[in-house]
C-alpha positions as CSV (number, residue, x, y, z in Angstrom):
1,X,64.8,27.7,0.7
2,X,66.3,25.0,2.7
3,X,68.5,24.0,-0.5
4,X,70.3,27.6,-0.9
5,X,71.1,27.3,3.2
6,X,72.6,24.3,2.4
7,X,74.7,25.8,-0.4
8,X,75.7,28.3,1.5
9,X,76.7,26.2,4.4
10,X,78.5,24.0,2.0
11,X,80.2,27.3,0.6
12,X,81.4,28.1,3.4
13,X,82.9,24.5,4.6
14,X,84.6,24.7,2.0
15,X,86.3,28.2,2.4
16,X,87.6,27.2,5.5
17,X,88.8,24.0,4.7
18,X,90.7,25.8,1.8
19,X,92.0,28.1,4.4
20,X,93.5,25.0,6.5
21,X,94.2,23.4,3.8
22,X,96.8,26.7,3.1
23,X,97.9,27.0,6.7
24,X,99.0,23.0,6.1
25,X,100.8,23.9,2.9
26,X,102.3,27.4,4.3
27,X,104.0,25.2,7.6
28,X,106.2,23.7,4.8
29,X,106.0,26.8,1.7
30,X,106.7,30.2,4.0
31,X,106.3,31.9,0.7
32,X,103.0,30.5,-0.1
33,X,100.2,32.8,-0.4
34,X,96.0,32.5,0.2
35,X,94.7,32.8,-3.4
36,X,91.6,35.7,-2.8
37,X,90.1,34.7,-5.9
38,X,88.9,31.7,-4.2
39,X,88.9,31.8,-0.9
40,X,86.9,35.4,0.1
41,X,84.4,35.0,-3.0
42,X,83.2,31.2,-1.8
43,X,82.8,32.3,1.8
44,X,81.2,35.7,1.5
45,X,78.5,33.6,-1.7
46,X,78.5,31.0,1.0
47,X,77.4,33.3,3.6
48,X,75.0,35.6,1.6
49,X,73.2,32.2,0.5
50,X,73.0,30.7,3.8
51,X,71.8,34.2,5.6
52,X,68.9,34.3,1.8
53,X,68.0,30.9,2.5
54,X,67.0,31.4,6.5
55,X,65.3,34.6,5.8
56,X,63.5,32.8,3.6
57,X,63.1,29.7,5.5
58,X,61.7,31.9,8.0
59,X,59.2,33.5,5.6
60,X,58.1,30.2,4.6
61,X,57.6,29.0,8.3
62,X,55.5,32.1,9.2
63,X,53.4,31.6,6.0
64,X,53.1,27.7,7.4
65,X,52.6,29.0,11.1
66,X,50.1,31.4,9.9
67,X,47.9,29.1,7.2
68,X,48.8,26.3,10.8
69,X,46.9,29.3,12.5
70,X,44.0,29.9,10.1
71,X,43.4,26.1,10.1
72,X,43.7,26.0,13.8
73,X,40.7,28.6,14.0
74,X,39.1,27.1,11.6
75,X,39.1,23.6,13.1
76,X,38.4,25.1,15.9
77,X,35.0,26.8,14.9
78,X,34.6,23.5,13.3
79,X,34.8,22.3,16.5
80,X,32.8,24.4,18.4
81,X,29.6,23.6,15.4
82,X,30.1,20.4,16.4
83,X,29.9,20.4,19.6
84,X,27.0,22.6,19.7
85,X,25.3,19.8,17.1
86,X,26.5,17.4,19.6
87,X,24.5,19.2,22.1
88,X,21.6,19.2,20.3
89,X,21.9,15.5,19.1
90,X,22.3,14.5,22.5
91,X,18.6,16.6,23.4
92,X,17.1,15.0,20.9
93,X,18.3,11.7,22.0
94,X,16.7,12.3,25.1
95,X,13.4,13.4,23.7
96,X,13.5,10.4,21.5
97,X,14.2,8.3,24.8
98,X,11.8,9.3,26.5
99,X,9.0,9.2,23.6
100,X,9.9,5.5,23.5
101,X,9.6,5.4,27.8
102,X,6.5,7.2,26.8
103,X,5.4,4.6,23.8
104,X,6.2,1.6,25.8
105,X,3.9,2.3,28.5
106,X,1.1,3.3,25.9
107,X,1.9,-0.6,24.7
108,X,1.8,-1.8,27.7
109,X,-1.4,-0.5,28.9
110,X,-2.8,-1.5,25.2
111,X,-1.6,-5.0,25.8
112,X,-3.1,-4.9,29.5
113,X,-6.5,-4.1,27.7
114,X,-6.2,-6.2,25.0
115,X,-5.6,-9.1,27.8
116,X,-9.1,-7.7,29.4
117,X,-10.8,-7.8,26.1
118,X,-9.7,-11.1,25.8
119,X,-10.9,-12.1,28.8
120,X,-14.2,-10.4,28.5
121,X,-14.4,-12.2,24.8
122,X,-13.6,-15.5,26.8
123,X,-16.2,-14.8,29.0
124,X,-18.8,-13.9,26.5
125,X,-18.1,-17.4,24.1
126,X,-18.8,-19.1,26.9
127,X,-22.2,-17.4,28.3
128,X,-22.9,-17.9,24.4
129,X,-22.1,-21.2,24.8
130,X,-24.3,-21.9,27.7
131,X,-27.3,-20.3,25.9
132,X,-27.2,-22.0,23.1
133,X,-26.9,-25.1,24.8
134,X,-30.3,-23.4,26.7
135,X,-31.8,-22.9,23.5
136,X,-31.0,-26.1,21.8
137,X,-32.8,-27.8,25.6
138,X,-35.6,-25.4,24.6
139,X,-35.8,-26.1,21.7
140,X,-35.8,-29.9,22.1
141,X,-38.2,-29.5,25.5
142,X,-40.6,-27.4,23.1
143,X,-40.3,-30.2,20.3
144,X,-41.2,-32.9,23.0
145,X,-44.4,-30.5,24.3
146,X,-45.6,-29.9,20.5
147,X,-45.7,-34.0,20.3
148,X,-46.9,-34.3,23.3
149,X,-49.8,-32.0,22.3
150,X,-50.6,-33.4,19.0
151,X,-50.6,-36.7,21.0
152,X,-53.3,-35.4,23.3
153,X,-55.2,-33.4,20.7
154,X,-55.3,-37.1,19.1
155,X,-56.3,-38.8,22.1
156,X,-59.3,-36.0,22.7
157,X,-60.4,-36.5,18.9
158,X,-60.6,-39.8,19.8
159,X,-62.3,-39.6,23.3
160,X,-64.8,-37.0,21.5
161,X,-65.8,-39.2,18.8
162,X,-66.2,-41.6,21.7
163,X,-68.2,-39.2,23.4
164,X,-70.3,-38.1,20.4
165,X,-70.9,-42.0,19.7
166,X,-72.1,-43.2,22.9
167,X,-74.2,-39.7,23.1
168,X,-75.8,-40.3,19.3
169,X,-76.8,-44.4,20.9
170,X,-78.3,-42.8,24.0
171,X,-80.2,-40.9,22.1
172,X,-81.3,-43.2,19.4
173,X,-82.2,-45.8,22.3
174,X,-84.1,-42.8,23.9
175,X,-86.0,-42.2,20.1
176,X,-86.9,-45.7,20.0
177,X,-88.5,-46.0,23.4
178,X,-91.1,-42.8,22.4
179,X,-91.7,-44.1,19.1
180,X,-92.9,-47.9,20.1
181,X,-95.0,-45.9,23.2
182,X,-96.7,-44.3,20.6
183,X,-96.4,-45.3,17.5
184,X,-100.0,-44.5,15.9
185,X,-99.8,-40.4,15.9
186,X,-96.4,-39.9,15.1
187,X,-95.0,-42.5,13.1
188,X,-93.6,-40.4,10.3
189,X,-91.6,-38.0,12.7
190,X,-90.8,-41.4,14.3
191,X,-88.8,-41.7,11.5
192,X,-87.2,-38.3,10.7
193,X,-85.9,-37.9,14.1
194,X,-84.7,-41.5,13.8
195,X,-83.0,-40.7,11.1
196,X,-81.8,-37.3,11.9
197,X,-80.1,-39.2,15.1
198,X,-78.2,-41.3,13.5
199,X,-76.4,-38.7,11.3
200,X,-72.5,-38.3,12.9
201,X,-69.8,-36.4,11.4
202,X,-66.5,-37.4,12.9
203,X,-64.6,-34.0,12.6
204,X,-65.8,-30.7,11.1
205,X,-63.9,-31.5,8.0
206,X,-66.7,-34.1,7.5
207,X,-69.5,-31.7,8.7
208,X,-68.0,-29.1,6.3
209,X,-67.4,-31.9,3.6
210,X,-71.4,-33.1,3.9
211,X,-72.5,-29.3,3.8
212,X,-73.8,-28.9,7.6
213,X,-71.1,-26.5,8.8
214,X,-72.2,-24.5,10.7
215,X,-74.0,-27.3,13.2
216,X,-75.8,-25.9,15.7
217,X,-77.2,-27.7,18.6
218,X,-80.8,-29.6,17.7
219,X,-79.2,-30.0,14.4
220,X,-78.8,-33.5,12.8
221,X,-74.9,-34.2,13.3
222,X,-74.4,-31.7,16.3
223,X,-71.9,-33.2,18.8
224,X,-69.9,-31.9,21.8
225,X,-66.4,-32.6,20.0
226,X,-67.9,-30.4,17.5
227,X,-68.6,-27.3,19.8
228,X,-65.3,-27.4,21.4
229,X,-66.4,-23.3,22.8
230,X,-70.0,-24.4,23.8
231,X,-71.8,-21.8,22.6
232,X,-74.3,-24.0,21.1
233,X,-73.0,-23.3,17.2
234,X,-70.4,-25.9,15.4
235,X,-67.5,-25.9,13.3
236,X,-67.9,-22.1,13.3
């Protein structure tokens, strides 16, 4: 298009630079004479092809104006989608803002409660602390009362065995007194009772050992350490 306007153009240059070009030449030849065959067919080709190539020159242009056009709509419904996308980006870039306004003050109450539970846990290890350290003095005070019981349970063994010692001599002194005041009717009692006095079992583990458990009272062996209850009967 634009190549046939510029043939034509160029046609036509050169038809009227062949027509000075015979005004130059007819100054000095009067007779001289403008050839037709040259002059009138290059101009009027010249023309035609420079009038062809702007009509279609300006076809082409209103194709490219209207594809320009089409494209211009087209970027501009483009536009338009995105801008409404835009839109809706930007909402739910908001939403998502303020979920995560929202999520940090869920983590920031749930760190405050962690730092209570902490606390509270703190708190706790050490009231566990203090009772076992109270069980552990318990536990020792109680170890020191059970030794301090078997050590009197000892001593009272001992002091009953005492007891039931210096009781079996009173009463063997007492037996020996009524048998020499009479000693002609009840010699051979005398005897049996002197013996029976003199039996002693040191624990009921000996009583039980000799085959007198139970010992009641009158019995040979019956002692006070024995009848701890004092109902009168023994290693029960």
């Amino acid at each position: 298009m634009v190549f046939i306007s510029l043939l034509g153009i160029i046609a036509i240059i050169f038809s009227i630079f062949y027509l000075l070009f015979h005004f130059i030449k007819k100054g000095k030849d009067k007779e001289r004479r403008l050839s037709k065959k040259i002059f009138y067919p290059t101009f009027i080709a010249g023309f035609i092809l420079f009038i062809l190539g702007l009509s279609l020159y300006d076809n082409s242009f209103e194709a490219q104006l209207t594809k320009a056009l089409n494209q211009n709509e087209s970027l501009t419904t483009d536009n338009d989608t995105l801008k409404s996308e835009n839109k809706d980006l930007i909402q739910n870039i908001s939403d998502l803002e303020s979920g995560i306004e929202e999520m940090n003050s869920k983590v920031t109450e749930y760190e405050s409660n962690i730092e209570s539970l902490e606390e509270e846990k703190a708190a706790f290890n050490t009231e566990k602390e203090s009772l076992n350290q109270e069980i552990t003095n318990l536990t020792d005070t109680n170890t020191d009362l059970k030794d301090e019981v078997t050590s009197l349970e000892s001593e009272l063994e001992t002091t009953a065995s005492k007891l039931a010692s210096a009781e079996a001599k009173t009463h063997t002194t007492s037996t020996s007194s009524s048998t020499s005041g009479n000693s002609n009717s009840g010699s051979s009692s005398s005897d049996s009772s002197t013996s029976s006095s003199n039996v002693y079992y040191k624990n009921c583990t000996a009583a039980r050992d000799a085959g007198a458990a139970p010992v009641r009272r009158g019995d040979p062996g019956y002692a006070s350490h024995l009848d701890r209850d004092g109902d009168g009967v023994g290693c029960e």
